[in-house]
N, C-alpha and C positions, 0 to 999 in steps of 0.2 A: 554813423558812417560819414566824417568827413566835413559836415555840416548840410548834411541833404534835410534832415526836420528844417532848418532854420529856410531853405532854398524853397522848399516845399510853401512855407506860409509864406513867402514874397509871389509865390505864384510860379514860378520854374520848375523843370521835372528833371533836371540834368545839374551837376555839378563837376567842376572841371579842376584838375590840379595839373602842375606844371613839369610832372616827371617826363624827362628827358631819354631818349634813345640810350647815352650814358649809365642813366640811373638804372637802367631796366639791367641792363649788362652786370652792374655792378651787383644789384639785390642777386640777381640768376647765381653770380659767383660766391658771394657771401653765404647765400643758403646751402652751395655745395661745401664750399670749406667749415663754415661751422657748425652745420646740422647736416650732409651728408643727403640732403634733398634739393633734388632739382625741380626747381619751380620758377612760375614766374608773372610777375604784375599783369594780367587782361589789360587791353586799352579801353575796354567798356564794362563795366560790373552793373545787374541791375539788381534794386534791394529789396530782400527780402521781407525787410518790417513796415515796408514805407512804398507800398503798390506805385508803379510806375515813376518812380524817379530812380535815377542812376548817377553811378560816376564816373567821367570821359578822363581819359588821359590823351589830350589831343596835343602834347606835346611828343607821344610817343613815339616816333620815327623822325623827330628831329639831331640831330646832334650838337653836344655841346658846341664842339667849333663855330657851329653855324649861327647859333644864338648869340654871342661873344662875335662875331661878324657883324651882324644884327644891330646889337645895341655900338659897337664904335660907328656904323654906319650911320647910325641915329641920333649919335652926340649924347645918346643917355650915359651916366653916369650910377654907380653902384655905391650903400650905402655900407658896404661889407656884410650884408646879412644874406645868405644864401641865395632867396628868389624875391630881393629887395630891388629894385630899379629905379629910377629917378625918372619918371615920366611924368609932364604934365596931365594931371587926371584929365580924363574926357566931362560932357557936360552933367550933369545930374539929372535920371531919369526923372517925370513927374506924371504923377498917378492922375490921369483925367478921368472925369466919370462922363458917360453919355446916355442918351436915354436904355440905350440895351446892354448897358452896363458899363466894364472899363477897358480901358487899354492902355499901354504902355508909351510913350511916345521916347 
C-alpha cells in the first residue's frame, strides 16, 4: 500500500501522497462514467496488513489553483512531471542514538 512496509522500517506510522481536492473530484467522476460506481478516495485509510500505519492524503481539500498559487509565489519551478517541483531539499535527517535509545533530529 503505497510504500507504508518501507515507511514502517524508517520508524513512521503514516504515509502521505499529494492528491488534490482536484484529483478526488476527478476519480469520484471517472468511477461514475466508466464503471457506473460512485466512490471515493478517504483522506485517511489505515492498513490492514501492516497494524498501525496509514495513508494520509493531507492534500485533500486543497485545490489546484491554490497550489499553482503556491509554488509562482515561491519562485519554484516544475520539472514537467506531474508532482515534480524544484525545491531546494530541506537538511538531511540524522539518526542519533542516546542512552535510551534513538531519536530523530
Amino acid at each position: 500500500m503505497y510504500g507504508l512496509p518501507l515507511a514502517q522500517e524508517l520508524g513512521c506510522n503514516q504515509t502521505a501522497l499529494g492528491r488534490r481536492y482536484d484529483d478526488v473530484i476527478e476519480t469520484i467522476l471517472m468511477g461514475m462514467l466508466w464503471s457506473g460506481q460512485t466512490q471515493t478516495m478517504m483522506p485517511k485509510l489505515h492498513s490492514k496488513n501492516l497494524p498501525g500505519m496509514a495513508l494520509i492524503r493531507s492534500m485533500y481539500l486543497i485545490r489546484e489553483d491554490d497550489v499553482i498559487a503556491w509554488r509562482d509565489a515561491n519562485n519554484c519551478t516544475s520539472s514537467g512531471a506531474p508532482a515534480a517541483l524544484r525545491i531546494p531539499a530541506p537538511p538531511r535527517r540524522h539518526k542519533l542514538g542516546t542512552s535510551s535509545g534513538s531519536f530523530w533530529r
